[in-house]
N, C-alpha and C positions, 0 to 999 in steps of 0.2 A: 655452727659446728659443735656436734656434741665433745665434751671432756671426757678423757678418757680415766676411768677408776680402775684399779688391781685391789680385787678381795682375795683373799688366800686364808683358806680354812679347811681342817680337815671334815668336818660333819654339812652332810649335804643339805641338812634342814637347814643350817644357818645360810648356807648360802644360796640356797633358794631366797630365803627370806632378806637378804641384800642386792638381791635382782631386784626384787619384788619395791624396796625402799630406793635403792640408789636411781631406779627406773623414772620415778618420782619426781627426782631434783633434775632428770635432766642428763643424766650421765651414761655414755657408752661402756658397758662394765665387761671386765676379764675377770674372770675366775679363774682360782686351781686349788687342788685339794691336797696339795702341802708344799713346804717350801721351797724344793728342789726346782717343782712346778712352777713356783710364783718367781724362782729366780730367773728361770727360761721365758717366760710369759714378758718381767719387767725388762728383757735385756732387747726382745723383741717388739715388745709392745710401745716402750718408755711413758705412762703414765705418768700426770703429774702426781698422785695422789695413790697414795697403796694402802689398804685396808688390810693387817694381819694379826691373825692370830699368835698370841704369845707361847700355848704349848700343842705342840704338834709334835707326832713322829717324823722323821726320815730329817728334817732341818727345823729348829724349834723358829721363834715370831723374833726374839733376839738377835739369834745368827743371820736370818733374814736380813732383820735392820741394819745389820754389820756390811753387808753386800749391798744391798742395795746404795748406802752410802757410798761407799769405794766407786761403784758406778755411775753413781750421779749425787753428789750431795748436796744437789737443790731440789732432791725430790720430795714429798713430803709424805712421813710415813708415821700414820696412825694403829696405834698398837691396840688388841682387842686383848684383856685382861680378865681373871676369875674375880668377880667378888674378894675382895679384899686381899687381893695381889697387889700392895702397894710398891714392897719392895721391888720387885720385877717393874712395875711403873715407872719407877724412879730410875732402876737400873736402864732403863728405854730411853727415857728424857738424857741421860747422862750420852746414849748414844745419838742427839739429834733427834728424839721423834718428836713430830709435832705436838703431840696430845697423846691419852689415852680413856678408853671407854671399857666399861666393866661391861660381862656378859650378867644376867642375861641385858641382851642391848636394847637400850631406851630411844626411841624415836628422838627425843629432845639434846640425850646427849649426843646423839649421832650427828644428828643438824648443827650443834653447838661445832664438834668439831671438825667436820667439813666448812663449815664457814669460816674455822680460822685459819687450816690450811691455805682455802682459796685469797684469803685475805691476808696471808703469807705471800705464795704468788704473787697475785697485785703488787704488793710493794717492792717485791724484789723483781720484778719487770718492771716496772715504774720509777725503781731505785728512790723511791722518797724515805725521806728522812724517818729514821726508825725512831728516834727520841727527840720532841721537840718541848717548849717550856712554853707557857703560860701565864698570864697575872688575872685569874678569875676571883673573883670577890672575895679580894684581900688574901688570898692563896696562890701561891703558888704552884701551878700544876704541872709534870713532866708527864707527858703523854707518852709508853713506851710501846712501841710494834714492833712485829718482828720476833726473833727469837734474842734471848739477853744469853749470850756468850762469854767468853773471855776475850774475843775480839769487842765486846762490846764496855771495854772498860775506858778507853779513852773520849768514850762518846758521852758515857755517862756522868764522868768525869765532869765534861767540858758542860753538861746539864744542870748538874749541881751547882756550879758554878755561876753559871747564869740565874739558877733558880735565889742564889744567896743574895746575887747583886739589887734583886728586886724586893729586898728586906721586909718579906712579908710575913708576919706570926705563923704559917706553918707551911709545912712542905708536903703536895700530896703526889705519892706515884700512883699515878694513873694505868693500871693494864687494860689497854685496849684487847678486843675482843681476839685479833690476830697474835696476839704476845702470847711467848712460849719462854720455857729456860729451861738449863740443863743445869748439870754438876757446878762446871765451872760457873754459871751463870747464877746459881743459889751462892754460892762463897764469894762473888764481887756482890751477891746485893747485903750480907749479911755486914760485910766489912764496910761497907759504905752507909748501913743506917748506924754499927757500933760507932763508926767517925762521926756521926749527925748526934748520938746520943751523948759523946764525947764531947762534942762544943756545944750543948744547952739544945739543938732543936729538935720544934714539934716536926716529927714526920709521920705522916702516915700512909699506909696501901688502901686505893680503893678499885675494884673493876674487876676483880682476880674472878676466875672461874671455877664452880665449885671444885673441881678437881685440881686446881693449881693452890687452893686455896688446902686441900687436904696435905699438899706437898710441905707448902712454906710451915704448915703446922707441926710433920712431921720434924722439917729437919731446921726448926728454932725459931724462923724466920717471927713466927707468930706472936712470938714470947718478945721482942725488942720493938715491935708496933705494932700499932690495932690496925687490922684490916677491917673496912668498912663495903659494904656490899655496891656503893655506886661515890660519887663524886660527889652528889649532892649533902648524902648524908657524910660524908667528911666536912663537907663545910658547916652544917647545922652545929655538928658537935660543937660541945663547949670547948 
């Protein structure tokens, strides 16, 4: 059974050109050519996954996300952004979206984040464990999936915690490929590595996605550990 996608853009080239991709992976696609549209379409349709545009007439990619949420907020909704529209990014993640892709849109990123949506999905039909911990060669590792919330602080909590007891020289968070975060989800991760930086330990990020990766840069994350591009290379380091 094909998955059902909602792209929502005002310019018909682009979505020509997401028929054309999304067709590709596999996916039953809707279209509408602005948001008013894309809200009738998702309230009919229910899509797990919604492709929108962030500036549109008649309803911007924003207010969309705002609706949509209120409707289903297990949907998962990927924001399509200008070339260096971080804050509008940001201002998205803060509402739930899974990811965001700049135009013009990159084959790679696209794939990137459809994958983590669907890998969203999966876990939360599967209900598996969003944060689990590790003892890989002499590190410590916290695997985290999912999206990192402010619901997601007692878990983390309880992660850390576990990761301490196994008193390994450093601590690496792990973002798996389906890990997302938002507002509140940047302010428990930054207060929880100042608390790590607090009692003496090595922490560091590895996994992040270049675009999550531009996030944590903007808003400090960057500057209180080194993010490393995979796991491995967290552990090589000195």
């Amino acid at each position: 059974m094909e998955r059902k996608i909602l792209v929502i853009d005002d310019e018909q080239p682009t979505l020509n050109m997401f028929r054309l991709l999304l067709a590709a992976y596999g996916y039953e696609i809707i279209t509408a050519a602005n948001g008013a549209e894309g809200l009738e379409a998702f309230e009919r349709e229910r899509p797990g996954v919604v492709l929108t545009d962030i500036k549109m007439p008649v309803m911007d990619g924003i207010e969309v996300l705002k609706r949509i949420k209120e409707i289903d907020p297990h949907a998962e909704v990927i924001v399509i952004t200008g070339h260096g529209d971080m804050d509008l990014a940001i201002r998205a993640l803060n509402l739930d979206a899974t990811d965001f892709i700049n135009k013009p849109v990159q084959r790679v990123a696209l794939s990137q984040a459809l994958k983590r949506a669907e890998e969203r999905i999966a876990i939360a039909k599967s209900k598996a464990e969003e944060i689990s911990v590790e003892d890989v060669d002499g590190a410590a590792i916290l695997t985290i999936r999912g999206s990192v919330t402010a619901r997601s602080e007692p878990f983390l909590a309880r992660a850390m915690e576990r990761a301490r007891e196994l008193e390994r020289p450093r601590i690496i968070l792990h973002f798996d490929e389906s890990a997302s975060t938002n507002g509140a989800g940047l302010a428990l991760l930054t207060q929880l590595l100042l608390e790590a930086r607090e009692r003496g330990e090595r922490v560091c990020i590895a996994g992040l996605s270049e675009n999550f990766r531009k996030v944590f840069e903007i808003v400090g994350i960057a500057k209180l550990v080194v993010i490393y591009e995979s796991d491995a290379a967290a552990l090589a380091a000195p």
